[in-house]
N, C-alpha and C positions, 0 to 999 in steps of 0.2 A: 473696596472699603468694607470692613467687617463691622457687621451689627453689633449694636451693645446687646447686655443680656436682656436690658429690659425690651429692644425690640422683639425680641425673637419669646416674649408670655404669650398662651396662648389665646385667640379673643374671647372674651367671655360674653358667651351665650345667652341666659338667664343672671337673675340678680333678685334676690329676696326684696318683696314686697309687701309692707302690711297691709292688709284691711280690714275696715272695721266696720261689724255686721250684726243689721240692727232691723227688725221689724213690729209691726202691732203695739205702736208705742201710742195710738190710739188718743192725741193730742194732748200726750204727758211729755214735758220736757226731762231730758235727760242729763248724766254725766258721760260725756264719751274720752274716751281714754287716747292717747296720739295715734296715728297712721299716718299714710298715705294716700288710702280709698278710703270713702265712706259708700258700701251698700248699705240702703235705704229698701224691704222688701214690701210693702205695703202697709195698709192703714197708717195713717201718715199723720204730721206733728207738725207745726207750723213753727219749729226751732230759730228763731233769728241767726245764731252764731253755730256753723260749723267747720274750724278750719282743718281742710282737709283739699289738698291742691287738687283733687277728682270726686265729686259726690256722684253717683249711680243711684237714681232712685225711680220706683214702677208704683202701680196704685194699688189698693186692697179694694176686698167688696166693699169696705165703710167708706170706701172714696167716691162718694155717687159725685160730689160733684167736679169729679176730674172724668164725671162720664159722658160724652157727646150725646148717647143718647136719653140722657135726662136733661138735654137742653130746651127751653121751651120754646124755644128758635127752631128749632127741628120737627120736620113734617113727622119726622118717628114720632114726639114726645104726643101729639093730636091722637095717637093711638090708645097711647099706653093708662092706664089705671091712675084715679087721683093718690093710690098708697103710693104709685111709682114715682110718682112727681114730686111728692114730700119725703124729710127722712128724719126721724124722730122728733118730730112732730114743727121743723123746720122747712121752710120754702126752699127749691134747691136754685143756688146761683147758676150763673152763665157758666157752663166748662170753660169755654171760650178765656174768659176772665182769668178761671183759676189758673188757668194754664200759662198765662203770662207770667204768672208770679215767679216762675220759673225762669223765665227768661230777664225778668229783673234785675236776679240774685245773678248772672254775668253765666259766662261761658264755663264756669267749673262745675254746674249742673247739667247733667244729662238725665231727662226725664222721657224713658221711652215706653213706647204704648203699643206693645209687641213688635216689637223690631228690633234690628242691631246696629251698634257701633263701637269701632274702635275708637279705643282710649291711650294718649299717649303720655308718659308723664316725663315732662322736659324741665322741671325745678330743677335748676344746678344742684341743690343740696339733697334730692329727691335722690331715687333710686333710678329714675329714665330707663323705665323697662315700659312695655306695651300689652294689650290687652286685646282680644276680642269678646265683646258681650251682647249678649240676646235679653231683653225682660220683656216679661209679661205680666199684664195684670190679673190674666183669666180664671177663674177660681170655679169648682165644677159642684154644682147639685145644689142651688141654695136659694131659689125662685128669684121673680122679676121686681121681687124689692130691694134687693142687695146688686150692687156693681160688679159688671164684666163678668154674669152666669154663663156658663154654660151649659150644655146636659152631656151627662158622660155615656161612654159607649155603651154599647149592648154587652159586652164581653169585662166591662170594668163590675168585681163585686159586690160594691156599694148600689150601683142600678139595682139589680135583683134583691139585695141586703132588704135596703128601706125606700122604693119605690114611691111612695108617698111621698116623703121627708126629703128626697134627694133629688126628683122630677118629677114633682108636681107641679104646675102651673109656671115652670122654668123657664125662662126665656133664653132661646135660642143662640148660638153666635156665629156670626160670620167673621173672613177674614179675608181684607183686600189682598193678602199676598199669597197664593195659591199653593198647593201642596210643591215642596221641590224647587219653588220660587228661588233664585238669586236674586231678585232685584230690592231687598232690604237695603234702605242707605245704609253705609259706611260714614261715622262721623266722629268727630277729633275735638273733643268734650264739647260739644254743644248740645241744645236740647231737641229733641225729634220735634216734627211737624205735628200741627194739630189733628190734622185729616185724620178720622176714628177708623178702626181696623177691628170694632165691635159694631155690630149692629142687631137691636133687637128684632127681628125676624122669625118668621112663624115657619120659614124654608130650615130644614137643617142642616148645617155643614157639622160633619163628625169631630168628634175629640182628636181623632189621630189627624184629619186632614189640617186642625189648629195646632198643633206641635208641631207638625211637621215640618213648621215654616222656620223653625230651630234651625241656623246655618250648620254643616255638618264641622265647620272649621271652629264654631266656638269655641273659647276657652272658659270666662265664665258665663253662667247661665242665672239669671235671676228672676225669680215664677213665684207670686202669691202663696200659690197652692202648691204642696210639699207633692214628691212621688207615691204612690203607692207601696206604701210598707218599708218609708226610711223617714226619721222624723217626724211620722203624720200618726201616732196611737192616741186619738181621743177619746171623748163621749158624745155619742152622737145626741145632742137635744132632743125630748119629746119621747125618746124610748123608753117604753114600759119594764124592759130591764130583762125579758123574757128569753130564756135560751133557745136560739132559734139556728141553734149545730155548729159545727167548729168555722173558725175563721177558715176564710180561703189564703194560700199562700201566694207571694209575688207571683208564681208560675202558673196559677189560676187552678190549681189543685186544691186539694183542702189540709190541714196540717194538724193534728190531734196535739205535737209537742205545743204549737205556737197559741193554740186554741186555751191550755190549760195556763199560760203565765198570762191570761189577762184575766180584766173580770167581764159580767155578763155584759156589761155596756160599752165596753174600753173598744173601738174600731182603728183600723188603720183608714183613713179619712183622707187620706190623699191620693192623686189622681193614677189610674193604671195605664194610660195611654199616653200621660208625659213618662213614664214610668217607662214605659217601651221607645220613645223617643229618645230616652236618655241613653239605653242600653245603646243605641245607634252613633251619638252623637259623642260621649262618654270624656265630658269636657273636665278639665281641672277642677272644679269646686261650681257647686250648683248652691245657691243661697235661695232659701225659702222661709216661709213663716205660718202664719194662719191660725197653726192650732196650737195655742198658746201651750198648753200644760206639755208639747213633742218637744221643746225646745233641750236644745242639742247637735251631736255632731255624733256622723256615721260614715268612717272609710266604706267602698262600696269596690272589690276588684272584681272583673271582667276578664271573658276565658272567651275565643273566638270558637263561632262551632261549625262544623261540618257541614250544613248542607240548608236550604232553605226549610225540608219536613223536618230537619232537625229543632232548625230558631222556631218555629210554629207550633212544632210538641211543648216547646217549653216557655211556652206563652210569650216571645218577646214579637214574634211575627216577624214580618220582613216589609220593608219602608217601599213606598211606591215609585222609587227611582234604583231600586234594584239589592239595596243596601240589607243587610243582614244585623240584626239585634243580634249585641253578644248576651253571653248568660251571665250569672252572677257568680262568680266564682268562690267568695267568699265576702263577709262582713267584720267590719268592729268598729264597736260602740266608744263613743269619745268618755272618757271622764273628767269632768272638769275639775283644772289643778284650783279654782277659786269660787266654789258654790256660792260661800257667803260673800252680797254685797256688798256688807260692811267691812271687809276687810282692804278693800281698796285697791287691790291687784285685780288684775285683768286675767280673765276668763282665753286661754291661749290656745288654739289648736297650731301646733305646728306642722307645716309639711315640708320642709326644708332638710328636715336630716341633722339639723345641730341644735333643736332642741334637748335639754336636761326629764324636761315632763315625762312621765308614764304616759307610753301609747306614741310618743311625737317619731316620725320616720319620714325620709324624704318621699314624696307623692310616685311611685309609679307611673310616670309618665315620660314622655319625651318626644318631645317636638319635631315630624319628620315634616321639614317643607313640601316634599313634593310630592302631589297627589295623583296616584294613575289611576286616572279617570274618574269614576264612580266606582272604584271596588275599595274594598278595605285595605289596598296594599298602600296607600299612602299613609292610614290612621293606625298601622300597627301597635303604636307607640302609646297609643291611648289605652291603658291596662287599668287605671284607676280615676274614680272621682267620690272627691269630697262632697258631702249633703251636709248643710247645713240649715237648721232649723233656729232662727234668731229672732224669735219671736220675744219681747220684753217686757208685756203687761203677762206676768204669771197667772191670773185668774180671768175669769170669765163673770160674766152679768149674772146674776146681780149682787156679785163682789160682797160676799159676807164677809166681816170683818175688816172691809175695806180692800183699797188698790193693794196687790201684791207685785214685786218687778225683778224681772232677771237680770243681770249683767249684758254689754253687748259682747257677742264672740267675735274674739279679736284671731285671724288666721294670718300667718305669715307664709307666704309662696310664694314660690321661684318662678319669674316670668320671664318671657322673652325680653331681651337688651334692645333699646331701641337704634337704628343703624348709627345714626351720627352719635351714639355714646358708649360704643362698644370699645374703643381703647383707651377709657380712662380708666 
């Protein structure tokens, strides 16, 4: 018996998916535009309505109270400083509590506290493609009054930059899942356990050993705190404004072109040690926030190199399960097709290949199932990733002339089909 022609279409592998990507909304309610994912990347908004068949949301440093260790139930909190226990000039509730709320609002919220899970979206009318994602709340250099600090490494610029401002009186982080760790649940939208994977501690565990815990299979990654030198050029608070030599480059060089397009205060403020976890991991689209006025988007492609002195000259180092940082091959800057938000159109990056936008090209990437062993011949395929900084309150305290707001970035990408919907 001969097949029809419609038997014999190829399965389709991937299938365009929106999502819609939104942080630092700083318990200002928004308009958010259709999808099918809502990332949610910290400081957070207590929104009653978001229909969106998969919410993805992690905490910011303003989320102390989604932090265990500002519980006052907790032998830690006996420790810690009465500023640590208050936060603008309120008492902080039970995490414990907050974290219900979560679980409330049903199984379409996954609220995770450095860890991963996949996501599968099975709406008939949905796209029924599938996900793997990592979040993090951890945010680097910004003392034991702000949520989920940690202190960045010796080798990250900002340490040496403003050593005062960035690790002073910081409090430490640990993290129950150990460098290399697989034993992250896997979960199928529900919400992560409450068991804290921060802890304030006067022991230190490094910046890289806390990335590290990034599964090498993600697909998206979603981190408070931006990478080092993509979406992260702020002003750092408190500096005197004093020229004190050229920025350092991702590569931990120093860079005279990069030094002269800013000004004396303007820093790249995000982390260099997620920044070299990334280069490893080099997942589809990484969603970040933090520093409000970075907000935007940055292709990021990756070029495999030769030798472990090689990844080490060039600042991405080499991961402690044997894995090799690729380099940066090249960059480019998103421009947004709808800056003003009174126009009503949606802020689009596309990766898919049939967008119209300037700038929009299908993502360099592609999905090889099968992994030999720990070396990169299973992740060849990982040649590009998307940075996205979707940060939505555009100003910073103490907001002259009022709240300013960005758009959320709304990204369409091709994801994996999930099994049972591959031949419709």
């Amino acid at each position: 018996m001969n097949s029809s022609p419609s038997d014999q279409r190829p399965t389709r592998r991937t299938r365009r998916t929106r999502i819609v990507c939104i942080s630092d909304t700083h318990n200002c309610t928004i308009k958010l535009p259709k999808g099918d994912v809502l990332i949610h990347a910290g400081d957070l908004t207590n929104q009653e309505k978001a229909d969106f068949e998969a919410k993805v949301v992690i905490a910011g440093n303003h989320d102390k109270a989604l932090d265990p260790a500002s519980s006052s139930d907790s032998s830690q909190h006996q420790a810690l400083s009465p500023e640590f226990c208050h936060f603008h000039n309120l008492s902080l509730p039970n995490p414990e509590q907050c974290l219900s709320l979560f679980e409330a609002h049903g199984p379409s919220i996954t609220y995770l506290h450095h860890e991963s899970a996949e996501i599968k979206l099975a709406h008939p009318r949905g796209p029924r493609t599938k996900f793997k994602v990592f979040g993090s709340p951890g945010t680097p250099g910004l003392g034991e009054k702000w949520a989920f600090g940690y202190e960045r490494d010796e080798n990250d610029p900002n340490r040496a930059r403003y050593p005062n401002q960035e690790n002073g009186d910081s409090r430490t982080v640990t993290t129950e899942i150990k460098s290399g760790s697989q034993s992250n649940p896997e979960k199928k939208t529900s919400r992560s356990g409450s068991q804290s994977h921060f802890s304030p501690i006067s022991s230190s565990i490094s910046a890289k050993e806390i990335w590290s815990s990034i599964p090498p299979d993600t697909d998206i990654l979603v981190t408070h705190t931006p990478p080092y030198g993509h979406c992260d050029l702020g002003v750092v608070r408190g500096s005197d404004g004093s020229d004190d030599g050229p920025s350092p480059t991702r590569s931990g060089g120093t860079g005279g072109q990069e030094a002269k397009t800013k000004t004396e205060t303007d820093r790249h403020l995000g982390c260099y040690s997620l920044l070299q976890r990334l280069s490893v991991v080099r997942p589809r689209l990484h969603v970040c926030g933090h520093v409000h006025r970075a907000r935007g988007s940055e292709r990021v492609w990756w070029s495999p190199v030769s030798s472990p002195s090689a990844s080490v000259s060039m600042g991405m180092g080499m991961e402690d399960d044997g894995e090799l940082g690729w380099i940066e091959s090249a960059t480019k800057k998103w421009t947004d097709p709808s800056p003003d938000p009174k126009s009503g159109k949606i802020s689009l990056v596309d990766l898919t290949g049939r967008g119209r936008e300037g700038g929009s090209g299908k993502l360099d990437w592609v999905d090889i199932d099968t992994v030999i062993g720990k070396s990169r011949g299973g992740r060849e395929g990982r040649k590009e990733t998307c940075v996205v900084n979707c940060a939505i309150l555009a100003s910073n305290y103490p907001r002259v002339g009022g709240k300013k707001f960005h758009t959320p970035v709304v990204v369409d990408l091709e994801l994996p089909v999930c099994e049972e919907s591959q031949d419709y």
